[in-house]
Backbone as ProteinMPNN parsed JSONL, in Angstrom:
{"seq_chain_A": "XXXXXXXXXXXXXXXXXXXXXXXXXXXXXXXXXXXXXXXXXXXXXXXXXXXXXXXXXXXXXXXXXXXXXXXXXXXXXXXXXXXXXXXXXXXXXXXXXXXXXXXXXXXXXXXXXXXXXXXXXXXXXXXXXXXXXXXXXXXXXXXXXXXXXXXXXXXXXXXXXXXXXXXXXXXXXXXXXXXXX", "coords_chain_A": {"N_chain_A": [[12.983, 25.862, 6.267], [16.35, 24.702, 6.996], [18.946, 24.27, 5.238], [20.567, 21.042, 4.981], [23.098, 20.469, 6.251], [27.117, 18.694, 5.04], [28.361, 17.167, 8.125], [31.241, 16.045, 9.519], [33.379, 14.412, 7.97], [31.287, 12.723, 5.159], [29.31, 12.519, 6.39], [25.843, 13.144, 6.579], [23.019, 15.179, 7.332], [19.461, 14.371, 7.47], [16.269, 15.684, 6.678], [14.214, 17.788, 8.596], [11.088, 16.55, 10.421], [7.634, 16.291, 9.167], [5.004, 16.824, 11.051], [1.568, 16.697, 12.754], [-0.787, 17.829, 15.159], [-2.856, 16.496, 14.872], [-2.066, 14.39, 13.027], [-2.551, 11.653, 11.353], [-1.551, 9.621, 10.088], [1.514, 8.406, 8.541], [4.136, 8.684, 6.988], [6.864, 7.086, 6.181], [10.185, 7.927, 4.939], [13.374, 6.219, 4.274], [16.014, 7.366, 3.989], [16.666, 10.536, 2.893], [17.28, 10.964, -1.025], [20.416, 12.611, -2.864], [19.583, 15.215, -4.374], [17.071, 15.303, -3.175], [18.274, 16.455, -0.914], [19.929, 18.611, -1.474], [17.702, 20.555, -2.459], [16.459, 20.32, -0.431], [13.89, 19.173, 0.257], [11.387, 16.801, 0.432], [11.224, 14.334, -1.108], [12.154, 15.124, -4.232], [13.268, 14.056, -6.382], [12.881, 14.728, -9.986], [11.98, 11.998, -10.985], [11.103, 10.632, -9.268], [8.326, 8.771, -8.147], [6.636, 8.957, -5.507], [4.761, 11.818, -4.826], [3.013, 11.584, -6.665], [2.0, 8.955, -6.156], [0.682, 10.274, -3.3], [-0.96, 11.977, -3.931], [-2.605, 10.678, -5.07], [-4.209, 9.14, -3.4], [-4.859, 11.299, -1.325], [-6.327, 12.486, -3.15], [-6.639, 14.396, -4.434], [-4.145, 16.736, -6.657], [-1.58, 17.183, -5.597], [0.94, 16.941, -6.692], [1.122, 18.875, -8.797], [1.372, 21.363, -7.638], [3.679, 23.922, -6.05], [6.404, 23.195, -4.099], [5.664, 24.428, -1.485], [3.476, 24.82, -1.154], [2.883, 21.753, -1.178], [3.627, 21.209, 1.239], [2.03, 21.869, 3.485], [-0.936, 21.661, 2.59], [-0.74, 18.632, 2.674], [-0.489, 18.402, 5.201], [-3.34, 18.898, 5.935], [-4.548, 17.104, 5.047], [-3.915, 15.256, 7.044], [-1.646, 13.512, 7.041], [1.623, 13.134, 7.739], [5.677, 13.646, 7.489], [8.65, 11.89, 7.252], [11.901, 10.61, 8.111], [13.536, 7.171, 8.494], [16.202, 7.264, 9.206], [17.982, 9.898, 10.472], [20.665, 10.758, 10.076], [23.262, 10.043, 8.251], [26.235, 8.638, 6.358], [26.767, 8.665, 3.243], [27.247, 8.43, -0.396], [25.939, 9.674, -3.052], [22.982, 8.544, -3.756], [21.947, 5.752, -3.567], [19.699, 3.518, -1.397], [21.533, 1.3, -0.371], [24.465, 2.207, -0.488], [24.532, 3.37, 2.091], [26.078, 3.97, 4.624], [27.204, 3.959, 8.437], [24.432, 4.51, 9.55], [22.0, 6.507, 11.543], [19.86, 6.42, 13.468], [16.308, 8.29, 13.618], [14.537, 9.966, 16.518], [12.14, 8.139, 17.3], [10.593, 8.355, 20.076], [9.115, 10.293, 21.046], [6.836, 10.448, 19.567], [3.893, 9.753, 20.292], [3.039, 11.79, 21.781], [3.393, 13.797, 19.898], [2.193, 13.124, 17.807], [-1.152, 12.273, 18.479], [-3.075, 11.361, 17.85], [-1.893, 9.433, 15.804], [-2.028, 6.701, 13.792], [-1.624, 4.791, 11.832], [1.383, 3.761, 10.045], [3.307, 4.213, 7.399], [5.815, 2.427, 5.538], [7.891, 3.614, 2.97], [9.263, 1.567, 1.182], [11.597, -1.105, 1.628], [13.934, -0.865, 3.081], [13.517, 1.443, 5.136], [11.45, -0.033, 6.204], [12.379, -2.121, 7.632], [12.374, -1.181, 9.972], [9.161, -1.622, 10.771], [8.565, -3.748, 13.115], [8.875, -2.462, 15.101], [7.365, -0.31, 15.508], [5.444, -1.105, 15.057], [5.327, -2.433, 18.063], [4.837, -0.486, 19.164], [2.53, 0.139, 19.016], [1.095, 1.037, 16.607], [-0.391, 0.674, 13.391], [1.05, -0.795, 10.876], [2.724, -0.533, 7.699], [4.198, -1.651, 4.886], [5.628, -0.738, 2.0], [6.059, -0.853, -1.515], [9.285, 0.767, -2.878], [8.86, 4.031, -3.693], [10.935, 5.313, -5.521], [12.98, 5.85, -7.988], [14.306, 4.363, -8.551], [13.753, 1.941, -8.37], [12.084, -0.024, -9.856], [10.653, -2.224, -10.689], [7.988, -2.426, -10.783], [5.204, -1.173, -12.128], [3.762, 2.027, -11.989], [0.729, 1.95, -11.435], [0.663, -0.813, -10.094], [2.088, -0.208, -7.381], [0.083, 2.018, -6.687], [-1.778, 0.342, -6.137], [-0.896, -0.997, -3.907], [0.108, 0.799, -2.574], [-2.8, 1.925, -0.999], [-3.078, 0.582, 0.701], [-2.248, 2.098, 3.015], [-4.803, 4.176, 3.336], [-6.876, 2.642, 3.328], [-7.891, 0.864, 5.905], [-7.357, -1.726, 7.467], [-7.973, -2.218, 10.411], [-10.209, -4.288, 13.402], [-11.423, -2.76, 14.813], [-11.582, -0.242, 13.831], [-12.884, 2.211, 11.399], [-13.085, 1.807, 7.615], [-11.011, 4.175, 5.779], [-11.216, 6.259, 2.98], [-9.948, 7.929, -0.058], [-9.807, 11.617, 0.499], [-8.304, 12.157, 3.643], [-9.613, 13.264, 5.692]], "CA_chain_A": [[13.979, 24.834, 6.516], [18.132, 25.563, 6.178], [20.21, 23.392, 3.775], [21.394, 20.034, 5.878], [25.173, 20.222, 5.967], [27.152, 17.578, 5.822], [29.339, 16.883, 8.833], [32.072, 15.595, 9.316], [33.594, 13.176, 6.562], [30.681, 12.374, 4.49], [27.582, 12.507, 7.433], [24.544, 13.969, 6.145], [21.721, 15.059, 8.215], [18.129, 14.531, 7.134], [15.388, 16.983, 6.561], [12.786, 18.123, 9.17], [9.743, 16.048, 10.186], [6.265, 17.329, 8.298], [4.497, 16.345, 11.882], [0.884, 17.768, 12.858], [-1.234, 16.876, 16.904], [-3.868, 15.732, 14.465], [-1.349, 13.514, 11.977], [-3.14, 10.393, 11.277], [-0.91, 8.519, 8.665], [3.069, 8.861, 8.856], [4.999, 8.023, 5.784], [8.484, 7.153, 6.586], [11.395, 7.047, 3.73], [14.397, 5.604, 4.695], [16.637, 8.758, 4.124], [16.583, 11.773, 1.73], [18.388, 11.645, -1.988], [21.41, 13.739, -2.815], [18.503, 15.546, -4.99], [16.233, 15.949, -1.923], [19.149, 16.845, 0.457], [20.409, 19.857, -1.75], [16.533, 20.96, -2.85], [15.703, 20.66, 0.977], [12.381, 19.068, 0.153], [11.106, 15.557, 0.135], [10.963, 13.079, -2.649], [12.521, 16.427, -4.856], [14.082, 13.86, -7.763], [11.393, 14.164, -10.858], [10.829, 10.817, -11.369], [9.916, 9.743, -7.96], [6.642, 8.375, -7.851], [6.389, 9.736, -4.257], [3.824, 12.497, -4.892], [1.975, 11.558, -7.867], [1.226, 8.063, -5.366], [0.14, 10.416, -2.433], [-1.77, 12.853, -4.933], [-4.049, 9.969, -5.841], [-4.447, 8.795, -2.155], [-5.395, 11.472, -0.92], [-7.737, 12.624, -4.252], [-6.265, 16.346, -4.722], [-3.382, 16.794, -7.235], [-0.505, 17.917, -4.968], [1.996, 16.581, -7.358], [0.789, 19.916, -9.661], [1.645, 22.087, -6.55], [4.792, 24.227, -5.884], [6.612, 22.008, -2.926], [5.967, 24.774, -0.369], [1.852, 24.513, -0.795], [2.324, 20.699, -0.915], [3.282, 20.46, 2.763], [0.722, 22.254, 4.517], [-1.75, 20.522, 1.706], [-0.277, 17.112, 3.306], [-1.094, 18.054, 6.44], [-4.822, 18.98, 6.113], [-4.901, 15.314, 4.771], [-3.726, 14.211, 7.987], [-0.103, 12.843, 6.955], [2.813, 13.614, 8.026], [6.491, 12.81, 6.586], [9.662, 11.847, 7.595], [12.681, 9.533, 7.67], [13.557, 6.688, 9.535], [17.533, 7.815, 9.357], [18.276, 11.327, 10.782], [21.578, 11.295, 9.501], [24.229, 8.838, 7.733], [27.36, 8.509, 5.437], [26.191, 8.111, 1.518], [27.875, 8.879, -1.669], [24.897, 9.095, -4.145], [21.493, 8.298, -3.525], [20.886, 4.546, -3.053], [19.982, 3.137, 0.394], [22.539, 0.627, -0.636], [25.664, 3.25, -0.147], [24.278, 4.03, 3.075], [27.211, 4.03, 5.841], [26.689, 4.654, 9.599], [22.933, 4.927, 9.968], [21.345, 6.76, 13.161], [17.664, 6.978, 13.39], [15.872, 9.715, 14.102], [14.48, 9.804, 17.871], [10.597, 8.62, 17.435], [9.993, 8.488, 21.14], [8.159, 11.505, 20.949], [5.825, 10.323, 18.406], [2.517, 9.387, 20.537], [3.135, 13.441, 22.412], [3.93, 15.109, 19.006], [1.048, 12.984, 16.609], [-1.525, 11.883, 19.611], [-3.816, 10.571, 16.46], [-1.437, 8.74, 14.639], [-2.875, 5.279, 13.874], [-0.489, 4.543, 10.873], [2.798, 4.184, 9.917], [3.515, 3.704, 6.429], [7.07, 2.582, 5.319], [8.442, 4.372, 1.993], [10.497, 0.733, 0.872], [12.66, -2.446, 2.042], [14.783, -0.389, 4.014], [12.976, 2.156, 5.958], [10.355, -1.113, 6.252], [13.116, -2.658, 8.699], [11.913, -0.644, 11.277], [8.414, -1.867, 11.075], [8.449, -3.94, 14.028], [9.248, -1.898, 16.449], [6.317, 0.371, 15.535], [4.002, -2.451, 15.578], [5.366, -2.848, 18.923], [4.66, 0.921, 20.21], [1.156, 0.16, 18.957], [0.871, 1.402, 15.555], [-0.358, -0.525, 12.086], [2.352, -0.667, 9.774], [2.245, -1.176, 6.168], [5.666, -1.942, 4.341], [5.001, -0.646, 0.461], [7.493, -0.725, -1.988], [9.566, 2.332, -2.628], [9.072, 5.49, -5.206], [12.578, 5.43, -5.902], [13.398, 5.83, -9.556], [15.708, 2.992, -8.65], [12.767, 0.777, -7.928], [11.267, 0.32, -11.608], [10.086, -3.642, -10.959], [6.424, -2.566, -10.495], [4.073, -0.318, -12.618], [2.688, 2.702, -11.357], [-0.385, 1.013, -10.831], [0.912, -1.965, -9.272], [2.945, 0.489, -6.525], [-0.507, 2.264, -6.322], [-2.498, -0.559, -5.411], [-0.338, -1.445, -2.706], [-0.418, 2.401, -1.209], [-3.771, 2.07, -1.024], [-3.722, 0.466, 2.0], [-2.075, 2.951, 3.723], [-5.843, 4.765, 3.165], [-7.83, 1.537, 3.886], [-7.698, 0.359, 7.639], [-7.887, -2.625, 7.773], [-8.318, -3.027, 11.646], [-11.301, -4.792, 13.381], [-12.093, -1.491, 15.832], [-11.087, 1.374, 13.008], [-13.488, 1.971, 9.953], [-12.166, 2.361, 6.261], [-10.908, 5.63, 5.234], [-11.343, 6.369, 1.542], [-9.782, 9.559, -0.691], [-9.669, 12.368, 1.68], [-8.225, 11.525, 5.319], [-10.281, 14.049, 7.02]], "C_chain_A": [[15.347, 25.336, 6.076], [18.083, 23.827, 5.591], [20.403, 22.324, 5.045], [22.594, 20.078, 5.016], [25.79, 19.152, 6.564], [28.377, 17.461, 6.778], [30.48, 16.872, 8.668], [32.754, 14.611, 8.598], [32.098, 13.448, 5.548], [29.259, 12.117, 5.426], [26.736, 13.527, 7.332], [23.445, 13.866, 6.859], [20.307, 15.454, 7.39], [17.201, 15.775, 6.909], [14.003, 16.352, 7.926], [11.578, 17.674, 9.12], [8.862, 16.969, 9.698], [5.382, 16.457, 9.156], [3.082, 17.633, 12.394], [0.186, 17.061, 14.373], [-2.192, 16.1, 16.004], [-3.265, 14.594, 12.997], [-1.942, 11.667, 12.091], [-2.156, 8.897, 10.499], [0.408, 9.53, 8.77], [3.738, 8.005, 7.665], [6.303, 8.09, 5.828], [9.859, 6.899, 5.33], [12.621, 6.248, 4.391], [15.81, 6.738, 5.097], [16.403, 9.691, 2.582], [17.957, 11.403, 0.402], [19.4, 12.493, -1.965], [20.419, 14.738, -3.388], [17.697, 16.353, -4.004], [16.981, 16.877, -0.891], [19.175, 18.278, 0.088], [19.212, 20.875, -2.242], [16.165, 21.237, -1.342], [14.512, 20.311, 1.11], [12.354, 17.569, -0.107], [10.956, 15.36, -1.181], [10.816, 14.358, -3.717], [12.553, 15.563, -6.615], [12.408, 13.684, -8.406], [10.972, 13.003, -11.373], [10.719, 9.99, -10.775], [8.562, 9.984, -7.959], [5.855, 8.953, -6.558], [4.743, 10.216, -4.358], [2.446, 12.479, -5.707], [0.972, 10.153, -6.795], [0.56, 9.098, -4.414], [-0.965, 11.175, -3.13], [-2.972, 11.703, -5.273], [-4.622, 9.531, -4.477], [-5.451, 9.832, -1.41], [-6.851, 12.966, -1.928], [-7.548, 14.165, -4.415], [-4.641, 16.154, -5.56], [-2.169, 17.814, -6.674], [0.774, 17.847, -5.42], [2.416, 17.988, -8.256], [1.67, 21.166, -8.717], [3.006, 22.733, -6.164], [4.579, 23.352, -4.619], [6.093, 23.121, -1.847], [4.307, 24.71, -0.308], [1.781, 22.633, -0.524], [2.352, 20.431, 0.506], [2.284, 20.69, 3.306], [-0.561, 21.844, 3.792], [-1.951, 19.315, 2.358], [-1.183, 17.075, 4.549], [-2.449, 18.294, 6.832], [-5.323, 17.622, 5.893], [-4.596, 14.577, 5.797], [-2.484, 13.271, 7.901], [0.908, 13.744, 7.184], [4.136, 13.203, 7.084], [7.59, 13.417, 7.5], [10.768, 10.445, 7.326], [12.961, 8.642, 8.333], [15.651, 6.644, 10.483], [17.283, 9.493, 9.642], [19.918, 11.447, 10.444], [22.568, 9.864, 9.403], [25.307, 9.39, 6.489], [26.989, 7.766, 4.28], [26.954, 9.023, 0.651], [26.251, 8.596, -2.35], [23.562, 9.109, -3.543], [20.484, 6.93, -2.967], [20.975, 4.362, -1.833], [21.462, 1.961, 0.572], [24.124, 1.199, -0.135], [25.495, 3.739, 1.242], [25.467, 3.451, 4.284], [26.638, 4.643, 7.271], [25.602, 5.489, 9.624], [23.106, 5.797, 11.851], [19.94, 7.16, 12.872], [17.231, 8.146, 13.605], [15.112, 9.028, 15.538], [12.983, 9.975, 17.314], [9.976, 8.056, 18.364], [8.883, 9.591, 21.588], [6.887, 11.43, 20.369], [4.117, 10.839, 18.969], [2.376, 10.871, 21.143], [3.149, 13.976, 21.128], [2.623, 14.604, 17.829], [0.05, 12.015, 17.84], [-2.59, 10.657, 18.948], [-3.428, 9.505, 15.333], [-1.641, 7.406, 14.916], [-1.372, 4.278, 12.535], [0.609, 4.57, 10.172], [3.112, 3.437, 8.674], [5.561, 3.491, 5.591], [7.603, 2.826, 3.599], [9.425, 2.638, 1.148], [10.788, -0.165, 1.497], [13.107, -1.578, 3.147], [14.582, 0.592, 5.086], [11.713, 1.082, 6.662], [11.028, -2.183, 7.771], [12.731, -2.173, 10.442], [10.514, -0.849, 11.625], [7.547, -2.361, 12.503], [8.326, -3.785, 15.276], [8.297, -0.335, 16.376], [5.219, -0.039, 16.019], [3.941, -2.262, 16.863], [5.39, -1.614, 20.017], [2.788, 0.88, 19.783], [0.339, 0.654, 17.33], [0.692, 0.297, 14.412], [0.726, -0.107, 11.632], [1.77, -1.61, 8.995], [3.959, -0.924, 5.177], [4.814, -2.159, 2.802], [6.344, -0.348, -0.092], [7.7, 0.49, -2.491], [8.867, 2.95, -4.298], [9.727, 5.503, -5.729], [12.351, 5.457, -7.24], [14.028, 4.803, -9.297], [15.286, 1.792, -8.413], [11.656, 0.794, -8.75], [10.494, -0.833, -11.534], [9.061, -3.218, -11.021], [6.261, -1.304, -11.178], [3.96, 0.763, -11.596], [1.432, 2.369, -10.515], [-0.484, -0.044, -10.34], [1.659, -1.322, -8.195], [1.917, 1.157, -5.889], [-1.612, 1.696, -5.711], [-1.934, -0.743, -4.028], [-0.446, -0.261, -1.881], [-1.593, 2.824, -0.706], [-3.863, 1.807, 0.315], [-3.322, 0.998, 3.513], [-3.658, 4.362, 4.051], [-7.15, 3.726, 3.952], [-7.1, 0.792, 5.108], [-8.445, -1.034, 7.49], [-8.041, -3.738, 9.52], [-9.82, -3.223, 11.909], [-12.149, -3.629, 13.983], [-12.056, -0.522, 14.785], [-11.923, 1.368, 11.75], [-12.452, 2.43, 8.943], [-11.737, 3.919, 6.193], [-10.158, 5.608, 3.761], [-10.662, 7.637, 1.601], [-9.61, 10.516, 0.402], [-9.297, 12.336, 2.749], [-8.821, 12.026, 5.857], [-11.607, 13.508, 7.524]], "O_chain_A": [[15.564, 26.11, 5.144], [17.422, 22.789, 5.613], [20.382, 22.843, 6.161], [22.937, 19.876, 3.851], [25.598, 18.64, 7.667], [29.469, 17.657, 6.245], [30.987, 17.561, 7.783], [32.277, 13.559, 9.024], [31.95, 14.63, 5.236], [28.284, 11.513, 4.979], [26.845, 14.62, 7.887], [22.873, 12.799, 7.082], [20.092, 16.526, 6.824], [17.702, 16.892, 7.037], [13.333, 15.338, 8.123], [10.821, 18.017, 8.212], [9.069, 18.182, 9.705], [4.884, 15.468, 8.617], [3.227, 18.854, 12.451], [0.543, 15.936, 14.721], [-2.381, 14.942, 16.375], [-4.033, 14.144, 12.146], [-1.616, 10.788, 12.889], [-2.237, 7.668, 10.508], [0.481, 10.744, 8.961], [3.759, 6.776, 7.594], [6.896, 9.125, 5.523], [10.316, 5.805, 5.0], [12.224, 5.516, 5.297], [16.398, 6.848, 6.173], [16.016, 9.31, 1.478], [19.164, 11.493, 0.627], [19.402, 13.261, -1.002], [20.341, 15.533, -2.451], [17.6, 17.578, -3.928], [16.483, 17.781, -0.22], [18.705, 19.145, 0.824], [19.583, 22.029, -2.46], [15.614, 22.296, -1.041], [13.832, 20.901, 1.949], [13.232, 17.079, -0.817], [10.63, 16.102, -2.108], [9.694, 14.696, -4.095], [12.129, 16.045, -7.665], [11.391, 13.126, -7.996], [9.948, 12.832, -12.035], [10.393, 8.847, -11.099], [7.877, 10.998, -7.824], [4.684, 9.331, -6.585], [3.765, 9.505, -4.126], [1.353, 13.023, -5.553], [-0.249, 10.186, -6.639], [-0.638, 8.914, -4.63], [-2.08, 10.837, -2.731], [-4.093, 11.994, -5.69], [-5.849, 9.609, -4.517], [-6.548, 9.491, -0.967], [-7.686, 13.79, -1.554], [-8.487, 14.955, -4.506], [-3.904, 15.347, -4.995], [-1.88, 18.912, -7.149], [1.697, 18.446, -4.869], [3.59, 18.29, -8.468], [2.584, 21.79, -9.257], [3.739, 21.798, -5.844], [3.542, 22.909, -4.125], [6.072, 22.447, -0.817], [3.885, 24.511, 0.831], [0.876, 22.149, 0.156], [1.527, 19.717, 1.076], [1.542, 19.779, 3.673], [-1.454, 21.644, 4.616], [-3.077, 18.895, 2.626], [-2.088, 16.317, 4.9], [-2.807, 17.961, 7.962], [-6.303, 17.113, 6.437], [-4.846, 13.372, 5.77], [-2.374, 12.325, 8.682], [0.97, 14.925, 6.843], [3.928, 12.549, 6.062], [7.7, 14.472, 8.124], [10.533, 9.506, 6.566], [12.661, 9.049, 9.455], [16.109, 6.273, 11.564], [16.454, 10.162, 9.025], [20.338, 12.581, 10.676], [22.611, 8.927, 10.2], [25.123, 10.42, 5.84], [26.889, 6.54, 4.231], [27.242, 10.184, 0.941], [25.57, 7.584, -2.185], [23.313, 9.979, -2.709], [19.376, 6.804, -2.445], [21.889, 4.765, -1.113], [22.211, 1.927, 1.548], [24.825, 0.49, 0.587], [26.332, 4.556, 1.624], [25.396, 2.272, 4.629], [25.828, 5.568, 7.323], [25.595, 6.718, 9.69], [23.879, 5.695, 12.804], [19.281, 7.978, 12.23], [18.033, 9.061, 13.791], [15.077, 7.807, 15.692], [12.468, 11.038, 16.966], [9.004, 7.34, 18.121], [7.988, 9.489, 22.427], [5.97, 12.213, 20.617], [3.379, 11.711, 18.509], [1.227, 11.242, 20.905], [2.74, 15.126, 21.286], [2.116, 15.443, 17.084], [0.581, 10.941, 18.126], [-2.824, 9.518, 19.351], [-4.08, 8.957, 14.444], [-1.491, 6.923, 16.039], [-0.543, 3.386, 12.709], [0.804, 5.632, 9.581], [3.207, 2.21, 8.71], [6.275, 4.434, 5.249], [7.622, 1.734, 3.031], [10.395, 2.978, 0.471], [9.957, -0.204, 2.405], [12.491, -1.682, 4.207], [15.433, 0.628, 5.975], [11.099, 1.502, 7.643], [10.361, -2.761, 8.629], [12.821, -2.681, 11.56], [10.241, -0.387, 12.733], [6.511, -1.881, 12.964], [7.916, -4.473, 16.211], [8.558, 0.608, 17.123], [4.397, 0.305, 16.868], [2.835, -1.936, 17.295], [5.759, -1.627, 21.192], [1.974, 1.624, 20.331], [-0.87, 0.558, 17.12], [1.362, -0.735, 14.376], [1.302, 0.916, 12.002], [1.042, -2.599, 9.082], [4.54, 0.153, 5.04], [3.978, -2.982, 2.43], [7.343, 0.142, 0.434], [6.79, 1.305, -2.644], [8.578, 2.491, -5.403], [9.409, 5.755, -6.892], [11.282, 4.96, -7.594], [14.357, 4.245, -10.344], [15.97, 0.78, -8.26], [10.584, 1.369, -8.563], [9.499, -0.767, -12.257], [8.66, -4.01, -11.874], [7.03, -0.376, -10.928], [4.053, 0.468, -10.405], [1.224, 2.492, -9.308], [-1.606, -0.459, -10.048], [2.244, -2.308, -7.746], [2.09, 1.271, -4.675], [-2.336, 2.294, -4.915], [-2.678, -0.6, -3.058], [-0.95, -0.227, -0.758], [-1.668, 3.867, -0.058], [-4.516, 2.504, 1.092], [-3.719, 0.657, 4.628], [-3.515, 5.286, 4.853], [-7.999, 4.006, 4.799], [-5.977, 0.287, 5.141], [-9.639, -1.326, 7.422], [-8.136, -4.935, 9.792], [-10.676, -2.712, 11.186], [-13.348, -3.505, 13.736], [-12.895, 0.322, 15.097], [-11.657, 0.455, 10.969], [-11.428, 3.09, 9.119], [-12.466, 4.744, 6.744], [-9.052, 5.174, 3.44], [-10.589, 8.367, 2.59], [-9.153, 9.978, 1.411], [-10.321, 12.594, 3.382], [-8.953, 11.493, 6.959], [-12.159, 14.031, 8.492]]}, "name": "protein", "num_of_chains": 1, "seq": "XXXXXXXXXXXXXXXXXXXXXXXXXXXXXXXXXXXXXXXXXXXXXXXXXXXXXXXXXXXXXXXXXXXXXXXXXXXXXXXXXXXXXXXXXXXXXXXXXXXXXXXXXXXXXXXXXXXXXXXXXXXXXXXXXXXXXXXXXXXXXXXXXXXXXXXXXXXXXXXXXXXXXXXXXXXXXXXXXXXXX"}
C-alpha cells in the first residue's frame, strides 16, 4: 500500500479495501484515524479495540500479529475491511470533524465478494449507510465503534454485540461460530 496523500486543502483519501471472491463478512469503519492514515494500516491507534474484538471472533490472536500477517490472516477468516468514506476533509481523528464526505464506490461489491452475506458497520456513523446495504441484499449489523473515543461500553459489552456479526441470525443461513471457514 503507498501513504494516502492529502489533496487538496485538507482531503484525505482512505486506505485500500482488504476484499477476497470468497469474503463472507465485511467490516466497514467509517474512515481511517490520523494514526491509521500515516501508519497506512487499519485500526493502527493502540487502544482501539478493533483487533483484539476481531481476534476473539474469529478465535486466533491476530491482535499479537505484526499488521502485515494480520491481513492475509483476516482473509482466511473470510472478512474483509474497509471504509464507508473513500476520502474527506478532517482535522484530527473524530468522525465528528469530518468535512465533505464521499463514499467509496460499493457497486462492485456482489462481482468483487460474490459470498458476502454480511456487512458489519464499525459505529454510528459508518452505520448510516446500513440501509442501503440491506437494500442491495445484505444483513447488516450496526455495532458500536472501537474508537478509543467510544469508552461508554466495556470490552465485554462491545464484544457481545460483535458477536453477532459471527452468529447469523437468518431463517435460510446456519450459525457460524469462532472460525468463519
Amino acid at each position: 500500500m503507498t501513504t494516502p496523500a492529502p489533496l487538496e486543502n485538507n482531503l484525505l483519501t482512505g486506505l485500500a479495501p482488504l476484499l477476497a471472491l470468497d469474503t463472507r463478512i465485511l467490516i466497514l469503519g467509517s474512515f481511517p484515524g490520523a494514526q491509521s492514515l500515516a501508519a497506512v494500516q487499519y485500526y493502527a491507534h493502540p487502544r482501539n479495540q478493533f483487533w483484539r474484538l476481531v481476534s476473539n471472533l474469529v478465535d486466533e490472536n491476530l491482535a499479537a500479529l505484526p499488521y502485515a500477517e494480520r491481513m492475509p490472516r483476516l482473509l482466511v477468516h473470510r472478512v474483509g475491511l474497509w471504509d464507508v468514506l473513500g476520502a474527506c476533509e478532517r482535522e484530527g481523528s473524530l468522525d465528528s470533524a469530518i468535512r465533505k464526505p464521499a463514499a467509496n464506490d460499493f457497486e462492485r461489491l456482489h462481482a468483487l465478494c460474490p459470498q458476502l452475506e454480511t456487512v458489519g458497520f464499525n459505529g454510528q456513523t459508518s452505520g448510516k449507510f446500513a440501509p442501503q446495504f440491506a437494500a442491495a441484499g445484505y444483513r447488516t449489523v450496526v455495532l458500536p465503534s472501537s474508537s478509543p473515543a467510544h469508552m461508554a461500553m466495556s470490552f465485554e459489552q462491545k464484544l457481545e454485540l460483535w458477536r453477532q456479526l459471527v452468529t447469523d441470525a437468518g431463517p435460510n443461513r446456519s450459525p457460524v461460530q469462532g472460525s468463519l471457514l
